[in-house]
C-alpha positions as semicolon CSV with decimal commas, in nm:
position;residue;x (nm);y (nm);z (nm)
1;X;6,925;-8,089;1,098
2;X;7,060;-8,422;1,008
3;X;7,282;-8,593;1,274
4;X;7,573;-8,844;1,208
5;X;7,455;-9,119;1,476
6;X;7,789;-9,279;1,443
7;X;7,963;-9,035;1,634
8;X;7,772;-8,922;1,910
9;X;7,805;-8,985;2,280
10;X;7,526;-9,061;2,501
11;X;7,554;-8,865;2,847
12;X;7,244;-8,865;3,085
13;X;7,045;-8,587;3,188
14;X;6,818;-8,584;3,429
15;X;6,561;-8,297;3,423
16;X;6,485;-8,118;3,720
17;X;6,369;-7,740;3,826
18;X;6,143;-7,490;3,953
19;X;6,048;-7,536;4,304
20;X;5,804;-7,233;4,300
21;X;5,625;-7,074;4,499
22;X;5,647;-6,697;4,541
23;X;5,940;-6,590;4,382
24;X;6,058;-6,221;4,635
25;X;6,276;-6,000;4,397
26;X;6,636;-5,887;4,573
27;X;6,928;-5,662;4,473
28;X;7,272;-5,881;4,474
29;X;7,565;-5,738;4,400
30;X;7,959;-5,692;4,438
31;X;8,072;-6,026;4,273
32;X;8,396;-6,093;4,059
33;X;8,446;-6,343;3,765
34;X;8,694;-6,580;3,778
35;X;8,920;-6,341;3,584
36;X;8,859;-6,069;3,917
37;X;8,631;-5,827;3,700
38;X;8,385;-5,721;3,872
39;X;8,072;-5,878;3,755
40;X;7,723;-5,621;3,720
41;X;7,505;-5,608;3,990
42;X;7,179;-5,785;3,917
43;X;6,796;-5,801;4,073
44;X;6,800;-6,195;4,148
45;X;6,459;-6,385;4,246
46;X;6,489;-6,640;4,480
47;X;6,272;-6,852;4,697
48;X;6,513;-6,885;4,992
49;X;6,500;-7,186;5,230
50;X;6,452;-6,995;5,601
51;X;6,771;-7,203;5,716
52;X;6,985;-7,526;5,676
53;X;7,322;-7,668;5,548
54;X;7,347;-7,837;5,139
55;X;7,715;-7,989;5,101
56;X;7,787;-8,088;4,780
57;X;8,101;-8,213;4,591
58;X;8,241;-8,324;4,255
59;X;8,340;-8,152;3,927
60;X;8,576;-7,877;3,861
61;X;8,450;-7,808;3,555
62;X;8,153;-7,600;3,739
63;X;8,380;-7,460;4,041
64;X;8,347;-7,117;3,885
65;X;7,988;-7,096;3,788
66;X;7,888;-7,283;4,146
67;X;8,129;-7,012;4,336
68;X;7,907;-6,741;4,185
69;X;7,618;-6,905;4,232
70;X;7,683;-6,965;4,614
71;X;7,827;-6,634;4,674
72;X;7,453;-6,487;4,517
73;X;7,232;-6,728;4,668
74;X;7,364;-6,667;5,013
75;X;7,393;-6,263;5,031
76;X;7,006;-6,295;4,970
77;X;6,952;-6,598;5,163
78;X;7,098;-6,533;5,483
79;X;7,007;-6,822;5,745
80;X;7,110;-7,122;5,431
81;X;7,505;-7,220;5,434
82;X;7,607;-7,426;5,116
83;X;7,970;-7,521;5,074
84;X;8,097;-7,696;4,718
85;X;8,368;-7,897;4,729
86;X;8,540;-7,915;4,354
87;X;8,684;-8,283;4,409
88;X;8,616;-8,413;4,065
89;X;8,327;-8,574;3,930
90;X;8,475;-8,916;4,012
91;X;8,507;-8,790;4,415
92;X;8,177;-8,611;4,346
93;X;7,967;-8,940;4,274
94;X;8,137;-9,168;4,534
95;X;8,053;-8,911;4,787
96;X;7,696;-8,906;4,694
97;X;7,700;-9,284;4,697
98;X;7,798;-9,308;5,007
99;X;7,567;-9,036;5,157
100;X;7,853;-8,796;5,252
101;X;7,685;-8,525;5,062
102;X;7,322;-8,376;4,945
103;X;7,392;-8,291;4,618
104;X;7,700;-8,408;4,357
105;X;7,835;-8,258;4,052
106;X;7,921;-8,471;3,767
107;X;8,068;-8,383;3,372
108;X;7,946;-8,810;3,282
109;X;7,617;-8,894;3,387
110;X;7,577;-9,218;3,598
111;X;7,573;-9,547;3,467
112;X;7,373;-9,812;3,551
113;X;7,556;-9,938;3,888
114;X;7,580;-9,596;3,996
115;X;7,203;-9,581;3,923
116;X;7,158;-9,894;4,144
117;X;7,344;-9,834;4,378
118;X;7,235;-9,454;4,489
119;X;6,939;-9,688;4,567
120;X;7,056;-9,694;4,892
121;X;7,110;-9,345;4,939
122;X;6,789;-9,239;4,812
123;X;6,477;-9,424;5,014
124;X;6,199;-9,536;4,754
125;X;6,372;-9,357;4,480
126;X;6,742;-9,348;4,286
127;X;7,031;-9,060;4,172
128;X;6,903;-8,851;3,892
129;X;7,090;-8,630;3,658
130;X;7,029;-8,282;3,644
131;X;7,201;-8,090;3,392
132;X;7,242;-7,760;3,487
133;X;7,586;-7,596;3,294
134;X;7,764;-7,610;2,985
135;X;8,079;-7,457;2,847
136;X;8,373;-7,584;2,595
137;X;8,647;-7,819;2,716
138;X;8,926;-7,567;2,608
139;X;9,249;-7,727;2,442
140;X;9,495;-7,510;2,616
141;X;9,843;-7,467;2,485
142;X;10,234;-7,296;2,569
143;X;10,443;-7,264;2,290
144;X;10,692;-6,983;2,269
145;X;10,550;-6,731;1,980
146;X;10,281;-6,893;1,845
147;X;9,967;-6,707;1,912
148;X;9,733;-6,893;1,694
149;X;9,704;-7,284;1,684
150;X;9,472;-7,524;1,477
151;X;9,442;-7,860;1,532
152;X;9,199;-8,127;1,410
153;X;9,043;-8,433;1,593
154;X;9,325;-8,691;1,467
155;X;9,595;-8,450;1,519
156;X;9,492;-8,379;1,866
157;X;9,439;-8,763;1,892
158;X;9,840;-8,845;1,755
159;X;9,942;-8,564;2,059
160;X;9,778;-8,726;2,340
161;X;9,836;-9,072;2,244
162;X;10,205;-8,956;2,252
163;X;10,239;-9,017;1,878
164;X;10,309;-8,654;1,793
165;X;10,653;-8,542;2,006
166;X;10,742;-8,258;1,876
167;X;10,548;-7,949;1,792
168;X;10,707;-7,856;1,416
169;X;10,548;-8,250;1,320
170;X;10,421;-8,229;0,957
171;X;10,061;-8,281;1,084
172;X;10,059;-7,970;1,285
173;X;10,243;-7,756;1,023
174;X;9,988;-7,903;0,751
175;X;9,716;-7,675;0,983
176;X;9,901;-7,378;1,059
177;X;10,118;-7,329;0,682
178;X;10,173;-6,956;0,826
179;X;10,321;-7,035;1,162
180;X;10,671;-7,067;1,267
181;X;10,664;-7,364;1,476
182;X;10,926;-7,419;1,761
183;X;11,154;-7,794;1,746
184;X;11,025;-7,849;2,098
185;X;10,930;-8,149;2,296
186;X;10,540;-8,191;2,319
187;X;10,452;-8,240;2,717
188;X;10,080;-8,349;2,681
189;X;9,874;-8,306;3,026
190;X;9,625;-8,529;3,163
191;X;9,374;-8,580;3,460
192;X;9,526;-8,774;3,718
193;X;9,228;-8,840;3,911
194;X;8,833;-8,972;3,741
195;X;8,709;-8,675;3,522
196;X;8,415;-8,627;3,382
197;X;8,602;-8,362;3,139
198;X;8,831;-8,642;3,083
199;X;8,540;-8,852;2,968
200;X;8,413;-8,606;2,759
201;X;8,756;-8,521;2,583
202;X;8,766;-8,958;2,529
203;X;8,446;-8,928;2,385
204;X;8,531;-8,673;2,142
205;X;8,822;-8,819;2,037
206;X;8,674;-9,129;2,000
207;X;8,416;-9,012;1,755
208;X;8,561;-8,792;1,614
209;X;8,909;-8,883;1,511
210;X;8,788;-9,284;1,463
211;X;9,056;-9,572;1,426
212;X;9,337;-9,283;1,541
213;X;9,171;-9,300;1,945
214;X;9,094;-9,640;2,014
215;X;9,060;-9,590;2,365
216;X;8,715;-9,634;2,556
217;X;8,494;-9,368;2,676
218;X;8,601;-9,364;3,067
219;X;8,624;-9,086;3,304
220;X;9,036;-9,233;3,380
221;X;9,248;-9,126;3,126
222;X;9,341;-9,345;2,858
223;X;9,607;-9,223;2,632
224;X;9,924;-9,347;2,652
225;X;10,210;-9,137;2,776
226;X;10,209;-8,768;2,876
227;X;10,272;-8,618;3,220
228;X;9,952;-8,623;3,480
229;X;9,806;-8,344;3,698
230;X;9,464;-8,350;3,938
231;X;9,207;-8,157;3,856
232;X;9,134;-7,852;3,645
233;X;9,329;-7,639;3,865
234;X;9,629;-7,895;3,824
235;X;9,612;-7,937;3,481
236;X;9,573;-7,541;3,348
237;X;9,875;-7,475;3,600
238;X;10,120;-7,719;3,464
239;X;9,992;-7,601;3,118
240;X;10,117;-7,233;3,192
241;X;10,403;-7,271;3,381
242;X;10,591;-7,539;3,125
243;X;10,677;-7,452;2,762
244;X;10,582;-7,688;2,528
245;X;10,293;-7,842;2,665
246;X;9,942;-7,874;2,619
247;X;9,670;-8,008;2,806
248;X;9,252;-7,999;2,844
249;X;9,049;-7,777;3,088
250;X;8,739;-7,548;3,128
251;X;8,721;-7,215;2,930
252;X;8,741;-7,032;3,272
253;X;9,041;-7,170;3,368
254;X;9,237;-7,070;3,048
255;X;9,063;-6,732;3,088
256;X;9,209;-6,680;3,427
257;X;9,559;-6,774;3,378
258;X;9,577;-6,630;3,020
259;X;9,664;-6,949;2,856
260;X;9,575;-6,960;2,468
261;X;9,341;-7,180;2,356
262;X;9,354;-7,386;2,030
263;X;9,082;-7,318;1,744
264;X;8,970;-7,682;1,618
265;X;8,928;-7,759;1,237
266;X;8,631;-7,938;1,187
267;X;8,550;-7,926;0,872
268;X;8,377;-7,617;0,823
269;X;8,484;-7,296;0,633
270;X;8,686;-7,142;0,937
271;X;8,854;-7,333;1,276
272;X;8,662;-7,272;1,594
273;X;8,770;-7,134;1,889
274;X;8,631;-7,224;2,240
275;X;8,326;-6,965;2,343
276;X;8,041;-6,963;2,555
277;X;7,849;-6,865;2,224
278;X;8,021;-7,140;2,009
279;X;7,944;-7,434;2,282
280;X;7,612;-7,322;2,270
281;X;7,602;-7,375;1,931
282;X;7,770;-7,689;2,000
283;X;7,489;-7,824;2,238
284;X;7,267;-7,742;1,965
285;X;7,359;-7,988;1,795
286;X;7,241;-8,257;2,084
287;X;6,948;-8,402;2,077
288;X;6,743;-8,547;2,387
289;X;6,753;-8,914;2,346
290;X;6,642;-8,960;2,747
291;X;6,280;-9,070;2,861
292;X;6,078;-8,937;3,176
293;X;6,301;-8,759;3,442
294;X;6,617;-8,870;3,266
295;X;6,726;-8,621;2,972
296;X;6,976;-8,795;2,812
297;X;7,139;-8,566;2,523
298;X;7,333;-8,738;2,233
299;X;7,629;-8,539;2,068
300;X;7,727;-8,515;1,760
301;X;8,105;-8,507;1,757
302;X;8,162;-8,463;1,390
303;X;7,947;-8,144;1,324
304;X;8,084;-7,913;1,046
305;X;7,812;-7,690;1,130
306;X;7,968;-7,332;1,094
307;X;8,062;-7,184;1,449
308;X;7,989;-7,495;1,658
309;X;8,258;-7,590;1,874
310;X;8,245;-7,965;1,893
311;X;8,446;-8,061;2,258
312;X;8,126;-7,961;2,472
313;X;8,048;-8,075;2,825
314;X;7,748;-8,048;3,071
315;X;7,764;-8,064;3,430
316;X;7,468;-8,259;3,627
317;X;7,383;-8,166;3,936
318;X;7,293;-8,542;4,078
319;X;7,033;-8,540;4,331
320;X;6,762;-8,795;4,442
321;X;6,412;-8,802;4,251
322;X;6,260;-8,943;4,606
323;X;6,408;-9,015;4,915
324;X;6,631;-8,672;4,974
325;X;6,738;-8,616;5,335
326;X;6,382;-8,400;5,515
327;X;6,615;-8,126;5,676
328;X;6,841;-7,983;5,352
329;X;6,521;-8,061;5,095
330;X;6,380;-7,739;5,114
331;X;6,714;-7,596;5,059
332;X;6,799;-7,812;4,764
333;X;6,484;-7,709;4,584
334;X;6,544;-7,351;4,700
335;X;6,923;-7,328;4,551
336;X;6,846;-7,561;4,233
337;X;6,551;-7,340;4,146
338;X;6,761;-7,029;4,158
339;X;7,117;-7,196;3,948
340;X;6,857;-7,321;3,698
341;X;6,635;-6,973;3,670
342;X;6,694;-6,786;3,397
343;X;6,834;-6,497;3,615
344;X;7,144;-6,791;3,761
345;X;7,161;-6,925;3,357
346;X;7,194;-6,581;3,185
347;X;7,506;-6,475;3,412
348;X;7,691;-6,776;3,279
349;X;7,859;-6,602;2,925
350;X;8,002;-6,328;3,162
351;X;8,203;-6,585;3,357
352;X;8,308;-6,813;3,058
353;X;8,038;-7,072;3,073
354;X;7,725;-7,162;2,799
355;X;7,392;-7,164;2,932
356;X;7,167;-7,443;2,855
357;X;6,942;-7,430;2,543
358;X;6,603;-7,342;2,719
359;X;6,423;-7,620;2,586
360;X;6,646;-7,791;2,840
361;X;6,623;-7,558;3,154
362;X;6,291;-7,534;3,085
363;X;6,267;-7,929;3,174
364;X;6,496;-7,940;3,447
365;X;6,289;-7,655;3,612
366;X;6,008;-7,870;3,569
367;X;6,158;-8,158;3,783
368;X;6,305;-7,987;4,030
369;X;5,965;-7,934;4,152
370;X;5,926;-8,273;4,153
371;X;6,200;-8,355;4,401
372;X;6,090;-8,536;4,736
């Protein structure tokens, strides 16, 4: 398919995967999703490290998916502890930097002085990307009788650039001709603390709505106005608990605190809604633009394909290529090989997250293996 270079997004991946040896097959069961449904019981290979500790920090984009994975890698892994701690991808990456942690989660990849300076945090190596989940950055919304919402990139752009105020604006009434719109204040939520989500919404915006987000692509938020909230968590909660507002999380988050979602006009015959099966379709549309152990995919932000939801984000896992600590190494390989397995990938629709396009895991399996 032809893609509109003008409006994609570069965000590096780094490839990494299998660590294998032989794989021992083990029942796992007894786990919830995020909405407390219980989730089925599933035979889950693993090559478990025989003991050690992996901390890891950063996004809370993944907090769901990496609470699953935990709780299943460590009911058949029994002498490994791994704790997560869903910071942000900004606190994720300055706590790898600074050697605080094995393993950080990130929704931006790192950029060249992060790249550097992991340097000295990873002996005769550097901090690679490893993408390892995707889902739909979910436009979550409260408005008093309105069950349906469609909004477009430069609508959405007016809103959080506090341009838009109130919710029955002729833009947003031009979208939904059929709904009775409330005369209520727009309270537009933000990230207060460095997002990679954040980044990702910025980037969207900024290719896809043009001139109307002139902001830069940064993980801080960069609209103007709104009220501010940290994390995820924050966000979603200020989103449900105030009418009239709006505001930008995970899929799983407006899944678990019943929050509707809006559907996004881009172009094609019908708005999309946020899915694990439409963000797939939405990473689709990537293409790999990285070399070597960096996978660097490249987003097209202005798709019209049919049923491709166009606000996508992946979550790396950042690790080092060489120079990772001796003691949690085997475990790192041991846990990465399982989250990136097809068996940790093919739970993710069930719990509101997009797997990756195998192509993809296939590659990160690959350099897992690699890791030293």
């Amino acid at each position: 398919m032809q893609r509109r270079r003008t409006s994609r997004r570069t965000a590096q991946v780094t490839a990494a995967a299998m660590a294998g040896l032989l794989l021992s097959a083990c029942d796992v069961g007894g786990a919830s999703d995020p909405d407390g449904a219980p989730v089925e019981p599933a035979a889950v290979r693993i090559d478990c490290a025989s003991k050690g500790k992996l901390p890891g920090s950063g996004s809370t984009a993944q907090q769901n998916a990496m609470k699953y994975w935990i709780e299943q890698y460590q009911r058949v892994c029994k002498g490994v502890e791994i704790k997560y701690n869903p910071l942000g991808s900004g606190a994720g990456v300055a706590q790898f930097l600074r050697g605080a942690t094995n393993f950080g989660g990130t929704d931006g990849a790192l950029d060249p002085t992060e790249v550097e300076s992991s340097k000295g945090v990873c002996p005769g190596g550097r901090a690679i990307d490893l993408p390892m989940v995707g889902g739909p950055i979910a436009i979550g919304y409260n408005l008093p009788g309105v069950d349906s919402l469609t909004l477009d990139a430069v609508t959405l752009a007016k809103i959080f650039d506090a341009r838009i105020t109130s919710w029955d604006h002729p833009d947003i009434q031009r979208l939904n001709p059929d709904v009775k719109l409330p005369s209520l204040a727009v309270r537009a939520v933000h990230r207060s603390d460095g997002s990679g989500t954040t980044q990702n919404l910025n980037a969207y915006l900024a290719g896809a709505a043009g001139g109307e987000w002139p902001h830069p692509v940064e993980k801080s938020w960069q609209g103007k106005g709104g009220e501010s909230a940290s994390g995820s968590t924050g966000v979603a909660s200020q989103v449900q608990s105030q009418e009239g507002s709006i505001g930008y999380f995970e899929l799983s988050f407006a899944a678990t605190l019943k929050i509707s979602t809006v559907k996004i006009d881009t172009g094609a015959a019908r708005p999309v809604g946020p899915s694990p099966e439409t963000a797939s379709a939405g990473m689709a549309e990537a293409r790999i633009a990285g070399k070597g152990k960096d996978l660097t995919l490249e987003f097209d932000y202005r798709t019209s394909e049919e049923g491709a939801y166009p606000i996508v984000l992946v979550t790396y896992e950042i690790v080092c290529d060489t120079g990772n600590q001796v003691d949690t190494l085997p475990v790192l390989k041991s846990f990465l090989t399982y989250t990136a397995s097809e068996e940790g990938q093919e739970i993710l629709p069930s719990i509101h997250y997009a797997p990756l396009p195998e192509s993809v895991a296939d590659q990160v399996r690959q350099v897992i293996r690699t890791l030293s």
